[in-house]
C-alpha positions as a Python dict, from the first residue, in 0.01 Angstrom:
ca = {
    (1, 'X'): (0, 0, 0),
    (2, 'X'): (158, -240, 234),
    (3, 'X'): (25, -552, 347),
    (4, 'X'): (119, -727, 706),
    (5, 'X'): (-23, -1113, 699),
    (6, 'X'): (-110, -1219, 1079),
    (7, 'X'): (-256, -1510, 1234),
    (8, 'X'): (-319, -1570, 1579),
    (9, 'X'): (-132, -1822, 1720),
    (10, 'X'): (-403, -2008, 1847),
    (11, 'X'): (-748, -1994, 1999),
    (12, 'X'): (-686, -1780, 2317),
    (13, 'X'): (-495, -1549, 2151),
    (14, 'X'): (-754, -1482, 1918),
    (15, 'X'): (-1027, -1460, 2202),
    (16, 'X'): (-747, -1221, 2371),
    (17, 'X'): (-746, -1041, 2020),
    (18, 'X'): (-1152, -1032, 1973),
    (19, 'X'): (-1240, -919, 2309),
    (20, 'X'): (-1367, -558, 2414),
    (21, 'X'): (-1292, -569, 2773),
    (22, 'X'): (-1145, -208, 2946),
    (23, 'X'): (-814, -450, 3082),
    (24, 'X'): (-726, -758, 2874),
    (25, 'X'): (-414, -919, 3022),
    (26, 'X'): (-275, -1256, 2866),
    (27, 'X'): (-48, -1520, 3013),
    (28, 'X'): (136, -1772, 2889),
    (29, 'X'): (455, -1974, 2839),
    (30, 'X'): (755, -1797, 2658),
    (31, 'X'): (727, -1798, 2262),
    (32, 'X'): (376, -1831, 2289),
    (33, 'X'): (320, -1512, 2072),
    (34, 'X'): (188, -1316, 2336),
    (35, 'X'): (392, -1003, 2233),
    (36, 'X'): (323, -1024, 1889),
    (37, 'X'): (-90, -1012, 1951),
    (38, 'X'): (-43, -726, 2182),
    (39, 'X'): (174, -531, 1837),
    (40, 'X'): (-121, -664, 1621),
    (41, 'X'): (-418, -532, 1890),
    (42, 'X'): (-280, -191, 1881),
    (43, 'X'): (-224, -127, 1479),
    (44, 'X'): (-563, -336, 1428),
    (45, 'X'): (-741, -66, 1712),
    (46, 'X'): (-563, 233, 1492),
    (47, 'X'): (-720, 118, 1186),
    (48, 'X'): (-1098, 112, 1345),
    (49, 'X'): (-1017, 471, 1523),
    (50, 'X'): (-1254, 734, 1304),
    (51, 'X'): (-1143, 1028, 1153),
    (52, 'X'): (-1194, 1366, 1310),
    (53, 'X'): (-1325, 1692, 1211),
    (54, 'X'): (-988, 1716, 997),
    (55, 'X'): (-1051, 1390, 840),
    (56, 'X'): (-777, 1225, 1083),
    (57, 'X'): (-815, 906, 1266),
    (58, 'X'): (-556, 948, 1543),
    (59, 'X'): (-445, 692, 1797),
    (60, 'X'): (-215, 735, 2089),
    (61, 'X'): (-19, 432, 2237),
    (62, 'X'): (160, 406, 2563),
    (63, 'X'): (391, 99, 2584),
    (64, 'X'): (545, 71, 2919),
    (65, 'X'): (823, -180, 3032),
    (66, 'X'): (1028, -210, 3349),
    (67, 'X'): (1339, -66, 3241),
    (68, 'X'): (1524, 89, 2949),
    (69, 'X'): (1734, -231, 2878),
    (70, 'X'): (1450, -454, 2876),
    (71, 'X'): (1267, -227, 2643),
    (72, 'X'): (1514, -166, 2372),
    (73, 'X'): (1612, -530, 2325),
    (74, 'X'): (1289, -692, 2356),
    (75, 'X'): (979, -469, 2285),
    (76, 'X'): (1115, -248, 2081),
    (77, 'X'): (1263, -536, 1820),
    (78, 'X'): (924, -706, 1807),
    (79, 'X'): (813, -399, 1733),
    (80, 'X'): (1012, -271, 1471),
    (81, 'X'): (1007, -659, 1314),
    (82, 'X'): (671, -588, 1237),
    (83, 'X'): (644, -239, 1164),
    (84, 'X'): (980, -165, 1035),
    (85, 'X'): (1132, 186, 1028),
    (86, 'X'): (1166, 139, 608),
    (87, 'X'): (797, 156, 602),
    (88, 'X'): (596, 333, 916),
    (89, 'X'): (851, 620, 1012),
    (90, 'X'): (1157, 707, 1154),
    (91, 'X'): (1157, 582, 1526),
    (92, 'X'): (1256, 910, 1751),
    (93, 'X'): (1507, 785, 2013),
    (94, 'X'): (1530, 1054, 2225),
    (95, 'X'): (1334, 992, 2560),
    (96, 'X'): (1025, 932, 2570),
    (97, 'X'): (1110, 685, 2265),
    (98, 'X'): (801, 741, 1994),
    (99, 'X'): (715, 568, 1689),
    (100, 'X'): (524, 758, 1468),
    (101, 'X'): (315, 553, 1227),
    (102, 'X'): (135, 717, 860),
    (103, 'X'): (-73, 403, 848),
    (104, 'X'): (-321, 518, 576),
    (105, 'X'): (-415, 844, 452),
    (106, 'X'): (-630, 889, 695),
    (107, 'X'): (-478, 695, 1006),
    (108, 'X'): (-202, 788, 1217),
    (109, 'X'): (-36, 611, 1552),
    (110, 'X'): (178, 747, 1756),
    (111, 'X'): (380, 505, 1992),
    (112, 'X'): (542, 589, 2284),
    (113, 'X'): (785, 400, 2451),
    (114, 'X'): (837, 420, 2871),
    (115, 'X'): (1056, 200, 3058),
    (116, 'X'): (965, 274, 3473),
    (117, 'X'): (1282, 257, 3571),
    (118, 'X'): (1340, 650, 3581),
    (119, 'X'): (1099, 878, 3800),
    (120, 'X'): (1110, 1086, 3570),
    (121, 'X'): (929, 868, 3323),
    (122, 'X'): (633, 744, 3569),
    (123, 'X'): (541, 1141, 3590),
    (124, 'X'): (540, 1127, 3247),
    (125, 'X'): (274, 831, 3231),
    (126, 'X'): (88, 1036, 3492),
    (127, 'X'): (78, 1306, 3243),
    (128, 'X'): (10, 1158, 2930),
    (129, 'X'): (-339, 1148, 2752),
    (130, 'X'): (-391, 784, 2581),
    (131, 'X'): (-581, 632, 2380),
    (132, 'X'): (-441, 238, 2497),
    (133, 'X'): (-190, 168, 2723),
    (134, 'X'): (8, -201, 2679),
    (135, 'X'): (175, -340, 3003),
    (136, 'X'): (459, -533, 2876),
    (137, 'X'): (566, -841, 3085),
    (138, 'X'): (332, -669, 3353),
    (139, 'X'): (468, -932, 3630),
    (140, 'X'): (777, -712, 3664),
    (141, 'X'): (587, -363, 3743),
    (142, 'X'): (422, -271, 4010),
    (143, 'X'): (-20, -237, 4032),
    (144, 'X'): (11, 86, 4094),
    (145, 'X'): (135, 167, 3701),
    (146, 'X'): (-222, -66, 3646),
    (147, 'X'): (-370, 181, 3866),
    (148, 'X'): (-246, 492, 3716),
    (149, 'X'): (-284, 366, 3403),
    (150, 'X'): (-654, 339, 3383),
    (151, 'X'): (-661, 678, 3413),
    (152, 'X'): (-495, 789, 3104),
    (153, 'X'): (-659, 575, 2871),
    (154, 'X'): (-943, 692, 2686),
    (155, 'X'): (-820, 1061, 2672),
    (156, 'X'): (-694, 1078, 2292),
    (157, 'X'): (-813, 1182, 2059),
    (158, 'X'): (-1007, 1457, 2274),
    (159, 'X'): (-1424, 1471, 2267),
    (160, 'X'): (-1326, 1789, 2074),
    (161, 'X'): (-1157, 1607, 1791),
    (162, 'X'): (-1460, 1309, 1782),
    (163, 'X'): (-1313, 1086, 2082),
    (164, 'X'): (-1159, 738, 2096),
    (165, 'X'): (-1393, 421, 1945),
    (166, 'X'): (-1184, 201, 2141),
    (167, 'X'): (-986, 293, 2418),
    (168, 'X'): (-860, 48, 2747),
    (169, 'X'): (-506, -147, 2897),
    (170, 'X'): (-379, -442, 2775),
    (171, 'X'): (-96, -678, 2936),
    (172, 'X'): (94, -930, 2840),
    (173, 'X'): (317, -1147, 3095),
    (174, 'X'): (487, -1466, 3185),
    (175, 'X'): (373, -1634, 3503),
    (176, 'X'): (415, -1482, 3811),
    (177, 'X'): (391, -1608, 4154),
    (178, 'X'): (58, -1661, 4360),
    (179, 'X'): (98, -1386, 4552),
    (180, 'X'): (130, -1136, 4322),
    (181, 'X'): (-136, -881, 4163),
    (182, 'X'): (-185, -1011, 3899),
    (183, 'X'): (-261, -1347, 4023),
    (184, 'X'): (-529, -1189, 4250),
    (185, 'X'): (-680, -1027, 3994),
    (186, 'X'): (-703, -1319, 3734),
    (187, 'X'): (-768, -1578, 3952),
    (188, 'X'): (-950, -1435, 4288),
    (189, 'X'): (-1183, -1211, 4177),
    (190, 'X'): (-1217, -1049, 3837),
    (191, 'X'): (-1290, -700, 3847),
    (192, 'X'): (-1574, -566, 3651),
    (193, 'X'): (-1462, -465, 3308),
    (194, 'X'): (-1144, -699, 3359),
    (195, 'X'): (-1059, -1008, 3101),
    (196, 'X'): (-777, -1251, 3136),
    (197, 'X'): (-643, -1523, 2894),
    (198, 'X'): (-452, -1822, 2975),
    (199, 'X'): (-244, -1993, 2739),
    (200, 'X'): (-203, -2377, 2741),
    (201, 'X'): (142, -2462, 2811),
    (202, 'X'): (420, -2502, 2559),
    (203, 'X'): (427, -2909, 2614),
    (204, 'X'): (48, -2934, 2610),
    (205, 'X'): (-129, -3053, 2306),
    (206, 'X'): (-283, -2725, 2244),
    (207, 'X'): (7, -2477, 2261),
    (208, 'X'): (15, -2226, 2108),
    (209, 'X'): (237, -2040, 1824),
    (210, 'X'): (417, -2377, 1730),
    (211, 'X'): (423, -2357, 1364),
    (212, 'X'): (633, -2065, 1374),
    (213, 'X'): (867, -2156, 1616),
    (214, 'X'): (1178, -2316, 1574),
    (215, 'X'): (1132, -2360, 1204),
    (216, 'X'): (1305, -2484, 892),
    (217, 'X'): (1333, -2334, 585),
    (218, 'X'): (1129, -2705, 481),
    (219, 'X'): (878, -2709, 731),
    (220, 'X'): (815, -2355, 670),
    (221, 'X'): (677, -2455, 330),
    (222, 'X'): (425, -2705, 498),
    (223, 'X'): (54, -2586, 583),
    (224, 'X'): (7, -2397, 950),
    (225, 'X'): (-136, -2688, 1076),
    (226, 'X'): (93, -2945, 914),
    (227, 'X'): (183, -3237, 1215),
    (228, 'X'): (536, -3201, 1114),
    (229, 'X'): (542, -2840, 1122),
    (230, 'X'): (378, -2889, 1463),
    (231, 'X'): (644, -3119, 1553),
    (232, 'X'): (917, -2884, 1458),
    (233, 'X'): (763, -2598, 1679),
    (234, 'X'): (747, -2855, 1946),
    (235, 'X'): (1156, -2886, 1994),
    (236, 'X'): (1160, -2539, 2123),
    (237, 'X'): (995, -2636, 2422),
    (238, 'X'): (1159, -2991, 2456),
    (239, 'X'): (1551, -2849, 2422),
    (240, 'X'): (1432, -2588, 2727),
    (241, 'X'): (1364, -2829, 2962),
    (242, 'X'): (1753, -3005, 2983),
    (243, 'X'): (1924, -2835, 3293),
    (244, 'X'): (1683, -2621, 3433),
    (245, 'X'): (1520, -2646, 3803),
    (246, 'X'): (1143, -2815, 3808),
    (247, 'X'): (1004, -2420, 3935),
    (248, 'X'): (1149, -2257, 3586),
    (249, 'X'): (1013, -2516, 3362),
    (250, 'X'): (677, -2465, 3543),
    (251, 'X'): (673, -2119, 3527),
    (252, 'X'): (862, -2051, 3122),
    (253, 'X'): (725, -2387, 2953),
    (254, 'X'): (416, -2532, 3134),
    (255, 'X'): (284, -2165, 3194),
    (256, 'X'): (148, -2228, 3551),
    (257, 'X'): (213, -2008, 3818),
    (258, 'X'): (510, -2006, 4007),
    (259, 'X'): (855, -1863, 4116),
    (260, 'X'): (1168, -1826, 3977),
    (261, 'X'): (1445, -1751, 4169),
    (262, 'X'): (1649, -1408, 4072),
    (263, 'X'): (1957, -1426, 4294),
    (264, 'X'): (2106, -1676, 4591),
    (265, 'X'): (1847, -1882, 4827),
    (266, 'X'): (1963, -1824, 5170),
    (267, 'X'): (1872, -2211, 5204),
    (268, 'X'): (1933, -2398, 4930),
    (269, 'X'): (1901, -2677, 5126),
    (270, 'X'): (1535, -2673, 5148),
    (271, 'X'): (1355, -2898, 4910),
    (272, 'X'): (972, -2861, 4925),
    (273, 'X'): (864, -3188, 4776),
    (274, 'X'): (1115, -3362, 5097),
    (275, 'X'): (1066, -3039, 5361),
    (276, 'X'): (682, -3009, 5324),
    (277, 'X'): (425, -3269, 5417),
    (278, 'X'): (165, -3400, 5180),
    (279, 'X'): (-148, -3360, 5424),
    (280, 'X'): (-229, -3097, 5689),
    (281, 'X'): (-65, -3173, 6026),
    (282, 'X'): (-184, -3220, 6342),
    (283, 'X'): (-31, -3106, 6711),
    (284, 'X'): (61, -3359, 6931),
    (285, 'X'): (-48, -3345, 7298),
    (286, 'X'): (159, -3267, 7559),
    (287, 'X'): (434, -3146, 7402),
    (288, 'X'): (565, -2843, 7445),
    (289, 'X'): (450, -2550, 7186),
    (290, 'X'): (766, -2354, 6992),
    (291, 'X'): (707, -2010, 6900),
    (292, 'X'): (968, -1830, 6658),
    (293, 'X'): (938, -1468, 6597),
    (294, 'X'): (1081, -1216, 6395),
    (295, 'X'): (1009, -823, 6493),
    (296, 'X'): (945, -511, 6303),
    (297, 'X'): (714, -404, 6093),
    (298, 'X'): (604, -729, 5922),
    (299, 'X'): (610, -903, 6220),
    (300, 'X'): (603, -1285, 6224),
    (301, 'X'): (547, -1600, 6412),
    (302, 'X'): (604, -1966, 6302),
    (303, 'X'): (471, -2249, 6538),
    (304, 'X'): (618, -2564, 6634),
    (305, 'X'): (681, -2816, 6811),
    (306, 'X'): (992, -3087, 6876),
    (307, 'X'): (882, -3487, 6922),
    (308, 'X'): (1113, -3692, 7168),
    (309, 'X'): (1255, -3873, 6864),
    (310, 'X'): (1350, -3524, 6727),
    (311, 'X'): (1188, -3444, 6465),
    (312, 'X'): (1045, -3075, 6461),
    (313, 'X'): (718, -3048, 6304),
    (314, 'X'): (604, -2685, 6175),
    (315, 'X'): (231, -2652, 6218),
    (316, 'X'): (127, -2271, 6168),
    (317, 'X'): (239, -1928, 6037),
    (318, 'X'): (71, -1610, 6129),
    (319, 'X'): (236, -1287, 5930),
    (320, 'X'): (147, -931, 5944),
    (321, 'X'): (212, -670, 5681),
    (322, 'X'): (217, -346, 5764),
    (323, 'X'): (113, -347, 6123),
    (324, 'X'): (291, -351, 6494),
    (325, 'X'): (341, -700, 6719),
    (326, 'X'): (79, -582, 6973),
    (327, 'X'): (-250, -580, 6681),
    (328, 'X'): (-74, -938, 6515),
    (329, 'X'): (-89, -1091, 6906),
    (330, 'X'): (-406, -954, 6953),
    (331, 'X'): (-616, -1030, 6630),
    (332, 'X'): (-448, -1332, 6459),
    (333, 'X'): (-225, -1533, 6720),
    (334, 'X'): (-381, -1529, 7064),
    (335, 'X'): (-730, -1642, 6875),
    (336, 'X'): (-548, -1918, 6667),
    (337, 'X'): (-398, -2064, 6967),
    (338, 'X'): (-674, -2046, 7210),
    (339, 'X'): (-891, -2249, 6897),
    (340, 'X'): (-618, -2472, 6784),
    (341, 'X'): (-404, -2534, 7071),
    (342, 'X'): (-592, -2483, 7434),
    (343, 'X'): (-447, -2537, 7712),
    (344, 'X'): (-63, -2564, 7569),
    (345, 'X'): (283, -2495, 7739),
    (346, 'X'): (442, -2196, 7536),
    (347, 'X'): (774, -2116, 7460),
    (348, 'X'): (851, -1803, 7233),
    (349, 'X'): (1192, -1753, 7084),
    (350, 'X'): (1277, -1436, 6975),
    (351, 'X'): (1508, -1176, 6836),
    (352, 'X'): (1731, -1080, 7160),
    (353, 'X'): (1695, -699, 6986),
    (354, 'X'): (1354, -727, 7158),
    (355, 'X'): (1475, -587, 7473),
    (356, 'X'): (1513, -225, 7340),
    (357, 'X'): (1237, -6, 7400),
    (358, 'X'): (1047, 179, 7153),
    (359, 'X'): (1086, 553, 7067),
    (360, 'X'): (717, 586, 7083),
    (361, 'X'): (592, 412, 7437),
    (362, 'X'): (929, 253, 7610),
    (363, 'X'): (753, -89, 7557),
    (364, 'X'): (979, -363, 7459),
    (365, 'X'): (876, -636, 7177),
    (366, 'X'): (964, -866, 7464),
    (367, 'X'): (710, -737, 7711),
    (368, 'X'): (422, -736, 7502),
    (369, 'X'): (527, -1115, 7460),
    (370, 'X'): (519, -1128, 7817),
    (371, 'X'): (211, -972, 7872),
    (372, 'X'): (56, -1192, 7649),
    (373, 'X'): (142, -1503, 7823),
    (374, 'X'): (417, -1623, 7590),
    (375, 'X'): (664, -1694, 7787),
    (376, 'X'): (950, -1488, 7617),
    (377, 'X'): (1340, -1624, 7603),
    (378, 'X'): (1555, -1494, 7356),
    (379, 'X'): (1841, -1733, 7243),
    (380, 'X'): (2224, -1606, 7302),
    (381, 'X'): (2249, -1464, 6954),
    (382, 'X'): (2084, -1277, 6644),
    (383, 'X'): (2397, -1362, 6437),
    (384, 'X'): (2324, -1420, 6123),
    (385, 'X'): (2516, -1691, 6061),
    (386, 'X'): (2462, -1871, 6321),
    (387, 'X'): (2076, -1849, 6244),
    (388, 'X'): (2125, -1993, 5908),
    (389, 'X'): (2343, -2287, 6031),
    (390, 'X'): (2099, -2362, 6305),
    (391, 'X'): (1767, -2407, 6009),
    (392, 'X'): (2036, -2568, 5778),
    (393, 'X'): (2140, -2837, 6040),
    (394, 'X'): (1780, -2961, 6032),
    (395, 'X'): (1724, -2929, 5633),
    (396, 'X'): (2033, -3132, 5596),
    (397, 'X'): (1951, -3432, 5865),
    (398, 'X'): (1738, -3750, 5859),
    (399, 'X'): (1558, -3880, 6173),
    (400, 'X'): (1502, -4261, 6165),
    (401, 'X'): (1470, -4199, 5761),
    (402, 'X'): (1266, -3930, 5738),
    (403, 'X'): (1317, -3540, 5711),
    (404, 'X'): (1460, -3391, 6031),
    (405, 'X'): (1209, -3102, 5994),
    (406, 'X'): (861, -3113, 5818),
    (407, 'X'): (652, -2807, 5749),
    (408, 'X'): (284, -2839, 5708),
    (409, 'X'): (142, -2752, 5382),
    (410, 'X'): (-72, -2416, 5430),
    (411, 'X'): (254, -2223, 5568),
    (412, 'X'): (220, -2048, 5258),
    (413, 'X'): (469, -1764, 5308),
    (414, 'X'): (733, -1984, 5479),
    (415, 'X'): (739, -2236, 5163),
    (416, 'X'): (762, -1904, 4948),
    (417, 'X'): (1062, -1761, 5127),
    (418, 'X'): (1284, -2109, 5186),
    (419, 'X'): (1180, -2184, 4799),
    (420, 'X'): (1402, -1884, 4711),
    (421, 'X'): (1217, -1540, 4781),
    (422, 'X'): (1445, -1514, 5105),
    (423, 'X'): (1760, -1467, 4904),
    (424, 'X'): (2076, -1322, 4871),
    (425, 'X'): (2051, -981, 4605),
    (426, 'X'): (2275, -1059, 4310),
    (427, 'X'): (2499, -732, 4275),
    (428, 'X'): (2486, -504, 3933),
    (429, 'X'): (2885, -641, 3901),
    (430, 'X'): (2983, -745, 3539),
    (431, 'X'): (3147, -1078, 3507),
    (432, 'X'): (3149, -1299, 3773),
    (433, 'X'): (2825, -1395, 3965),
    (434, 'X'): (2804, -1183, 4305),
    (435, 'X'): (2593, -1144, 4606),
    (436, 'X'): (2517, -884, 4886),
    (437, 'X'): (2634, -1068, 5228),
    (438, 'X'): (2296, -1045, 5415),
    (439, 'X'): (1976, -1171, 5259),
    (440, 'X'): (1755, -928, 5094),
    (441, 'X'): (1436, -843, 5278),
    (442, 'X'): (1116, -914, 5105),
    (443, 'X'): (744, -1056, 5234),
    (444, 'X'): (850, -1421, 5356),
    (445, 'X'): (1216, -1343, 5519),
    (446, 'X'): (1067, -1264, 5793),
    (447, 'X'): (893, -1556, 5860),
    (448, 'X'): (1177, -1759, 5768),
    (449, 'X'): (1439, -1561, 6052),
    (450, 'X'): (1106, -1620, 6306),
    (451, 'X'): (1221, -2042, 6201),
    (452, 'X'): (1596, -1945, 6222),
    (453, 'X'): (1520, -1779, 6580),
    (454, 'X'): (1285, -2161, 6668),
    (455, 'X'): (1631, -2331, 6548),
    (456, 'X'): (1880, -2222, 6725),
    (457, 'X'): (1782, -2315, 7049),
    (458, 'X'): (1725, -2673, 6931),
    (459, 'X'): (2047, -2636, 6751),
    (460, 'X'): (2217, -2982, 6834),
    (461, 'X'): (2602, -2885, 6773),
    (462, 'X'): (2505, -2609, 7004),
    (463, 'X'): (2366, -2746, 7318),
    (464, 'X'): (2659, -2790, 7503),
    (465, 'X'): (2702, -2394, 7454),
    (466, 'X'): (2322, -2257, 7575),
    (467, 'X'): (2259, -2229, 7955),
    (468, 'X'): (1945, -2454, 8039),
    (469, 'X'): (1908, -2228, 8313),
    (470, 'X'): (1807, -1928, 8079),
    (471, 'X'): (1530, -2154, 7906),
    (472, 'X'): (1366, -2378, 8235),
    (473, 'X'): (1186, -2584, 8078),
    (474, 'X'): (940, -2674, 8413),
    (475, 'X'): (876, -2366, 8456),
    (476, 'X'): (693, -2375, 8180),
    (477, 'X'): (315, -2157, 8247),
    (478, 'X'): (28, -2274, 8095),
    (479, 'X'): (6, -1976, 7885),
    (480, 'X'): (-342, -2080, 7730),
    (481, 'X'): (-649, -2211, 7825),
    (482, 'X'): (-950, -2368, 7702),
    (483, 'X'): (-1106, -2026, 7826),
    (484, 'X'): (-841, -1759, 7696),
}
């Protein structure tokens, strides 16, 4: 007979642990024991499967992580710490990895193992009957592996052989970002049949798990809820916060949403509590209206404009995913500026690769811009580094004390991308730390190239180098009107 003693770490672990939803997914800070509850949910479900017509209970499991690595050295070992080979059954490590557990005389689990990092291994998830499926750190993988999964779940043990009495997904995950699925899901709409649980953070009065982390062979004799046992648990969130960035203590101890950068910011210049304004901001009349673009398929267009004591002020975004310049000009910018800005003098700066004509019609970027009543001029360069130098130049300067550009709060996507997401790729190199020479591409980086483009041209140490005559500035059209 063995005998596994478990506690929940705390209250929402236990309502995590308690609750019959299809999709359970809980979030918290690292160490909070979220790993350990998933382990616990799946043996506990095993136990409350009933037997079949051959006086077997079976339950399958399906425990997916992003990649091999990642599974072995972190899933796997929690795990096997608390359902040890010695005692459940030899773990089979040929692919897919499975576990299989004799829990009882009647019981049995089988455990499979699938990191997604092989194609081979999402067909197999595609395949597979379940009975539960656990997402593991469920920030790192795709929705579509939530998608697929909720089809497989709920399959094994068969109608045939008397069904599943609980069946459903569960996920477990450290904070991601705002923009991410899993954020949507939690915190803009719940699906029906969906349940999430939020953990306090780790140096909030109620965290969670503290009187077993960090712990002394003393304090480990105190009772659970012991203050000094507490207190001890408490230093393992205290020592984490020494020499980390404000973004990775938010994210690993406080538990809130955020993002952490993996790789090289383009701009590490950019500082968001200097760069970003604490209220909305407001165009000011008469001046001339900036507009930065960046081409392709996630076309984008930052607006701006330059006041005479030169400081450039960043009013709007407007970003499109997964659709051409001509539907983004035409359904999201020309109606923002006609509302917000009526009557103002345009200039749009953009990619000089706008000239070439498209494969499809022979219309150039730069025409529809034109067509539009934007007033097209493409600076002397798409260099790359010149691009960067021209944003950096304003991160890095003060005018009359304060930042030499400010960017107003609700550019969502081009706070994301200068916070890190537009970032050099660090390369799979062992030893020293190295990066790919051109910024990977990802949702915000082209936003932020759309700023780099709005840069140059106001790019002090290059003035003396750009032709006025290429941008003349009274010939300015009134591109919009109160009426447009």
């Amino acid at each position: 007979m063995m005998k596994i003693e478990y506690q929940p770490p705390g209250p929402v672990a236990a309502d995590f642990l308690l609750s019959n939803a299809f999709v359970r997914g809980i979030m918290g800070p690292i160490g909070s024991g979220k790993s350990v509850a998933c382990c616990m949910d799946i043996m506990s479900r095993a136990l409350e499967q009933e037997p079949g017509p051959d006086g077997v209970a079976r339950t399958r499991a399906v425990i997916v992580r992003n990649s091999y690595p990642s599974l072995k050295s972190t899933t796997i070992k929690t795990w096997l710490d608390w359902f040890p080979e010695r005692l459940f059954g030899k773990m089979r490590w040929d692919p897919p990895i499975t576990h299989r557990c004799k829990l009882s005389r009647q019981h049995e689990l089988e455990t499979i193992f699938l990191a997604l990092d092989r194609p081979d291994d999402i067909k197999k998830l595609l395949s597979l009957e379940a009975t539960w499926v656990w997402l593991n750190e469920a920030r790192e993988l795709p929705k579509a592996i939530l998608d697929a999964a909720t089809g497989r779940v709920g399959r094994y043990p068969s109608a045939r052989d008397g069904g599943a009495v609980h069946s459903g997904i569960i996920m477990d995950t450290n904070p991601p970002d705002d923009d991410h699925w899993w954020y949507k899901l939690a915190e803009e709409g719940v699906p029906e049949g969906f349940e999430f649980f939020r953990q306090p953070g780790g140096l909030d009065p109620g965290a969670e798990n503290l009187n077993w982390l960090n712990q002394t062979a003393e304090t480990l004799k105190l009772p659970l809820d012991h203050p000094e046992r507490l207190a001890q648990g408490r230093q393992y969130y205290t020592r984490l916060v020494p020499g980390k960035s404000p973004e990775w203590v938010k994210v690993y101890v406080e538990g809130k949403y955020g993002q952490v950068i993996d790789g090289k910011p383009v701009h590490p210049e950019f500082n968001d509590r200097v760069h970003v304004s604490p209220v909305p901001l407001r165009p000011l009349k008469g001046l001339t209206l900036y507009l930065g673009v960046d081409f392709g398929l996630t076309p984008a267009f930052v607006i701006a404009q330059m006041t005479p004591r030169g400081q450039l002020i960043v009013l709007d975004e407007v970003v499109g995913f997964d659709m051409g310049l001509q539907q983004l000009v035409n359904t999201q910018l020309k109606p923002l500026l006609a509302m917000k800005y009526p009557d103002a003098k345009i200039l749009t700066l953009h990619d000089p690769a706008g000239v070439q004509r498209s494969q499809a019609d022979e219309v150039t970027c730069r025409q529809i811009l034109k067509k539009a009543g934007l007033n097209p001029a493409a600076p002397g360069t798409n260099n790359f580094t010149a691009r960067r130098e021209a944003l950096a130049w304003f991160l890095n300067r003060l005018v009359d004390g304060d930042p030499a550009i400010i960017i107003d709060p609700k550019c969502k996507w081009l706070r994301k991308g200068l916070n890190g997401d537009y970032k050099f790729k660090r390369m799979q190199i062992p030893g020293e730390e190295r990066y790919k020479d051109v910024p990977d591409k990802t949702k915000s980086s082209h936003i932020v190239e759309a700023l780099q483009y709005l840069t140059l041209y106001h790019y002090a140490p290059g003035l003396e180098k750009r032709q006025d005559r290429r941008f003349p500035h009274k010939r300015y059209s009134p591109a919009l009107t109160a009426g447009y």
